[in-house]
C-alpha positions in Angstrom: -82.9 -19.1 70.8 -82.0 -22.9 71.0 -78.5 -22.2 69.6 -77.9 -19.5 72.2 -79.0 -21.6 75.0 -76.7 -24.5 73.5 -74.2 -22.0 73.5 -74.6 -21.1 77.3 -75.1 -24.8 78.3 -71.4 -25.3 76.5 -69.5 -22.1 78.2 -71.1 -23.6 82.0 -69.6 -27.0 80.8 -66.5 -25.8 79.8 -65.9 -24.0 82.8 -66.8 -26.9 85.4 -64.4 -29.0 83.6 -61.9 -26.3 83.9 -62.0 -24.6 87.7 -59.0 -25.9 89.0 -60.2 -24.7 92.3 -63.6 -27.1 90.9 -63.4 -30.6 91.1 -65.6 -32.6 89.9 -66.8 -36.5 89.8 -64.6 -38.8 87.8 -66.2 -39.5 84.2 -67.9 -36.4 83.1 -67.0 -36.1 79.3 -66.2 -32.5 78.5 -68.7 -30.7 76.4 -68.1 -30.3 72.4 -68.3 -27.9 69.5 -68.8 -30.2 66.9 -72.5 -30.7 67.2 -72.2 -33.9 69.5 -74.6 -34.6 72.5 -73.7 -32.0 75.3 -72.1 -33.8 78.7 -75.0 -34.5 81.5 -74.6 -31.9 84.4 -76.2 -34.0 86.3 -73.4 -36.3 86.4 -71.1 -33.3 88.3 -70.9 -34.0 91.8 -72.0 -31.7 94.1 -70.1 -32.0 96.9 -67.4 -31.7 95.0 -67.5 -29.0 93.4 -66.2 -25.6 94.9 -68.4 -22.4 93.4 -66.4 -20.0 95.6 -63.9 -18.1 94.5 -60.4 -18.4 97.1 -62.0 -19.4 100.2 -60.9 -18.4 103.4 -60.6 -21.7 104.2 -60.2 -24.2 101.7 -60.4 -27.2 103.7 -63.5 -26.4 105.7 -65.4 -25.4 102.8 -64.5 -29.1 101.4 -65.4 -31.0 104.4 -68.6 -28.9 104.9 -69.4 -30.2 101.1 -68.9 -33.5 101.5 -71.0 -33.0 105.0 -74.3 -32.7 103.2 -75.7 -33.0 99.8 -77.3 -29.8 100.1 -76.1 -26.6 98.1 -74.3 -25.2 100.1 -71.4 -22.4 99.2 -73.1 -22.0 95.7 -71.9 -18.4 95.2 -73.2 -15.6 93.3 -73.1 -13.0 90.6 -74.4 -9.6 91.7 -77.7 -10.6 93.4 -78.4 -13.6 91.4 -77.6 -16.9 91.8 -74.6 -18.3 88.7 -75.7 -20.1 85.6 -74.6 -23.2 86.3 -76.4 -23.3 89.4 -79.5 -22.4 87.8 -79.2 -25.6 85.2 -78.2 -28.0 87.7 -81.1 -27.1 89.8 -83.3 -27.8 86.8 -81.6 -31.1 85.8 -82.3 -32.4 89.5 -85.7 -31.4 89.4 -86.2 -32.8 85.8 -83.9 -36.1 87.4 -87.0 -36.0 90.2 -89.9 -35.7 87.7 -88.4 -38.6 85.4 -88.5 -40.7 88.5 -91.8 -40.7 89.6 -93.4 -40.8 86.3 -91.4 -44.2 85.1 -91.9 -47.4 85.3 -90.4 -50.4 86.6 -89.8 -52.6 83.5 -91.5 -56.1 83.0 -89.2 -58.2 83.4 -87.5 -56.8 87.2 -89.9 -58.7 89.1 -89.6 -62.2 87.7 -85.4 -61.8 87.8 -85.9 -62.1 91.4 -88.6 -64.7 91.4 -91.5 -62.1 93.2 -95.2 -62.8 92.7 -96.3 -59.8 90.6 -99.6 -58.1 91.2 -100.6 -54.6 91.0 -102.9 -51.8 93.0 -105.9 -50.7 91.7 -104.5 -47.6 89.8 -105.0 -47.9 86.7 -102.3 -45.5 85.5 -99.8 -43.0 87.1 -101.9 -40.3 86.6 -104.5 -41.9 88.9 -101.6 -43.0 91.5 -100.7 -39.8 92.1 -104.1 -38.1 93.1 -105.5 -41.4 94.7 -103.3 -42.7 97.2 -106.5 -44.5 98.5 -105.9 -46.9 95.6 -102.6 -47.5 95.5 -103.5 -49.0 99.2 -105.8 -51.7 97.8 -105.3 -54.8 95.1 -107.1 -55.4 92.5 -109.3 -58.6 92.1 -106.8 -60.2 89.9 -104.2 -59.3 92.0 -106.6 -60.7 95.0 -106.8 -64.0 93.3 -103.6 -64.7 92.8 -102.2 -64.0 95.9 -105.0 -66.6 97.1 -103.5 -69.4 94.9 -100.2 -68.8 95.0 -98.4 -67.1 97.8 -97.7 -68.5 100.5 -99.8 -68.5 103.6 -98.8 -68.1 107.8 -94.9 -67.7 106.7 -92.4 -65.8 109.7 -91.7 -63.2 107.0 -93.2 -61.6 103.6 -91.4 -59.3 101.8 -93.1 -57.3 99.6 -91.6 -54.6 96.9 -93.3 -51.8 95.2 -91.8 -48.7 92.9 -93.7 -46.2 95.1 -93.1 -42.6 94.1 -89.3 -44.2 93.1 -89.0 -46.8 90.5 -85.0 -45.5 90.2 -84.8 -46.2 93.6 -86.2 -49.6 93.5 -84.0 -50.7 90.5 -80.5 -49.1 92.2 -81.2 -50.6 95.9 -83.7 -54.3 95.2 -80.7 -55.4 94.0 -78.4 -55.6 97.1 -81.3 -55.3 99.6 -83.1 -57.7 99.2 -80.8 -60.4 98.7 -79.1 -59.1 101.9 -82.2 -59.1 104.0 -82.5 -62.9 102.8 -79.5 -63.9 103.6 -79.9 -62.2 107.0 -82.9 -64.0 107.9 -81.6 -67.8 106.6 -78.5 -67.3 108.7 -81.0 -66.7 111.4 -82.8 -69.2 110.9 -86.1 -67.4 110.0 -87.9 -68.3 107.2 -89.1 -66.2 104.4 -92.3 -66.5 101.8 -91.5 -66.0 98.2 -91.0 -61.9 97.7 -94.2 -60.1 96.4 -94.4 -57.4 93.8 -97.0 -54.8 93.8 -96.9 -51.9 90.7 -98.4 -48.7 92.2 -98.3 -49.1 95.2 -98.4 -47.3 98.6 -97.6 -48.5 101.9 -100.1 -49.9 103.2 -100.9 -52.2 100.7 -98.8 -54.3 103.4 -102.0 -54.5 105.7 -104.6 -55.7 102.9 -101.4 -58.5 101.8 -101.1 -59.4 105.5 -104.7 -59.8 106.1 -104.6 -62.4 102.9 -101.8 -64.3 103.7 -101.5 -63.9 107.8 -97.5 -63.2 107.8 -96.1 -62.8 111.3 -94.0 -59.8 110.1 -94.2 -58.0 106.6 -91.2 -55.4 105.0 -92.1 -53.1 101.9 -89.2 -52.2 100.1 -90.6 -49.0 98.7 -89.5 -45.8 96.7 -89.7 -42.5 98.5 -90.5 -39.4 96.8 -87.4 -38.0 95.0 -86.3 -34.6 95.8 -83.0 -32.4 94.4 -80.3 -34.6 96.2 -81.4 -37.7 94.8 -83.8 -39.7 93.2 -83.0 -43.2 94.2 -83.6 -43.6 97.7 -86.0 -46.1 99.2 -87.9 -46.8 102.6 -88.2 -50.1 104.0 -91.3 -50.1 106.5 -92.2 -52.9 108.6 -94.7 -54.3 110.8 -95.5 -57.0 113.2 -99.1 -58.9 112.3 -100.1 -56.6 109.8 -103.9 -56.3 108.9 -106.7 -54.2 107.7 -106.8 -51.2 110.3 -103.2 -51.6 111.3 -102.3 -48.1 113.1 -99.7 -46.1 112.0 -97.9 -46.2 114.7 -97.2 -49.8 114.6 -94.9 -49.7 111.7 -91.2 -49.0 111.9 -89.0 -47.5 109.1 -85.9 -47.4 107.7 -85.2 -44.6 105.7 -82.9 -43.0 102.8 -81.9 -46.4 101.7 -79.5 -44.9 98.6 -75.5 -44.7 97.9 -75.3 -41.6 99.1 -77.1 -42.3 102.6 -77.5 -45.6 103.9 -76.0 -48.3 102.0 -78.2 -51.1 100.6 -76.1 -53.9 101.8 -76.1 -52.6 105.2 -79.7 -52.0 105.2 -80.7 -55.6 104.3 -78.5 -56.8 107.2 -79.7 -54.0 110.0 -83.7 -55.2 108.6 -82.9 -58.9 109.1 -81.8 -57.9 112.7 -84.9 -55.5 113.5 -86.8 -58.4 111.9 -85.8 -60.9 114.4 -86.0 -58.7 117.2 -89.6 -58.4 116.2 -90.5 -61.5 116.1 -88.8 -62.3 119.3 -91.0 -59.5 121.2 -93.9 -60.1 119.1 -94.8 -56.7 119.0 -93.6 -53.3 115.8 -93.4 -50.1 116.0 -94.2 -47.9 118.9 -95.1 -50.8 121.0 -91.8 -52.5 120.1 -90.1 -49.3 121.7 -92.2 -49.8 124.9 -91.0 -53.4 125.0 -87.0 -52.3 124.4 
């Protein structure tokens, strides 16, 4: 059974590779015979690739794929959808269960200097059935924060994987040294970055009430779905506390490659950031004040 479904696997490979009317993104290996490691699907793109068979219009059907990273114009065989189209679908929802169930290695915090603490979830397992949890610190955590992080600053940014450590690990990296250099060229000053493992969003309420920020950003992974798995959030809020109301936070969303770009992100948060802090007010309220 495993040889015929290597077999299969090989034939959809071949023939992605080989559709002429097919493209597909730059760096895909073709499959082999030989026994070696089959090609990642996942690695075809999308919105590149043309399922049906002589279009009536080419050139729509390309623009409506680049368009949207949805499957669109995935074709058929009889009543069923093809092959291909049944693996990929699998590989992105195996791509989406690999990213909420990993973990952001040790040593990502410390290369951008963040306080690490954690939420009082214990494990995955328990982060995903008690979001209450991933809202609190532990006592450790507590502590530290109490000795070391800085107290009444304009801004704390705070990072956490989320339901996303992919996303944290592709977009941390440009975000957050673009939000930094947003703020300094401002002329708003920034406490040293905070990491918190297992985390949800309003962890940013129990952090503010310990450390009395005007304005706190979590940089956060969002749940991954078939599109991608590496986008992230960036919430904010203006005096964040314990019994902060929803509506007082303001996101920005589908921080990824494919949606918006990380640089750009940092620089539109620095400018939401001051604006907030000029207004004195987040959220709904901000929007009143506009």
């Amino acid at each position: 059974m495993d040889a015929d479904i290597k077999k299969i696997v090989e034939l959809v490979m071949k023939e992605l590779q080989a559709a002429q009317s097919a493209p597909v993104s730059p760096g895909c290996p073709a499959a082999t015979d030989d026994g070696e490691p089959l090609s990642d699907i996942g690695a075809v793109d999308l919105q590149r690739y043309l399922q049906v068979p002589e279009p009536k219009s080419l050139r729509l059907y390309e623009q409506m794929k680049l368009q949207t990273p949805a499957r669109i114009g995935a074709w058929r065989t009889g009543t069923r959808p093809l092959t291909d189209t049944l693996i990929r679908f699998r590989a992105d929802h195996a791509a989406a269960q690999d990213s909420v169930m990993s973990e952001i290695p040790q040593e990502f915090p410390d290369k951008f200097n963040m306080l690490c603490t954690r939420s009082r979830c214990i494990d995955k397992d328990q982060y995903l059935t008690r979001p209450d949890l991933g809202r609190l610190l532990d006592d450790q955590s507590l502590s530290l924060l109490r000795i070391e992080a800085d107290k009444n600053a304009e801004v704390q940014i705070i990072v956490s994987d989320g339901l996303s450590a992919r996303a944290v690990e592709a977009n941390v990296p440009d975000v957050l040294p673009s939000i930094m250099q947003g703020l300094q060229v401002l002329g708003i000053k920034t406490a040293r970055p905070i990491f918190v493992h297992s985390g949800r969003v309003a962890v940013m309420d129990v952090i503010g009430e310990e450390l009395r920020p005007k304005v706190a950003v979590i940089l956060i992974g969002e749940r991954p779905g078939l599109a991608t798995a590496e986008s992230m959030s960036a919430y904010l809020g203006y005096n964040p506390r314990k019994g902060m109301l929803e509506s007082e936070r303001m996101v920005i969303s589908n921080i990824h490659k494919g949606g918006t770009p990380a640089v750009e992100a940092g620089a539109h948060l620095a400018t939401l950031i001051q604006k907030m802090l000029q207004k004195k007010a987040s959220g709904v309220n901000l929007t009143q004040l506009s």
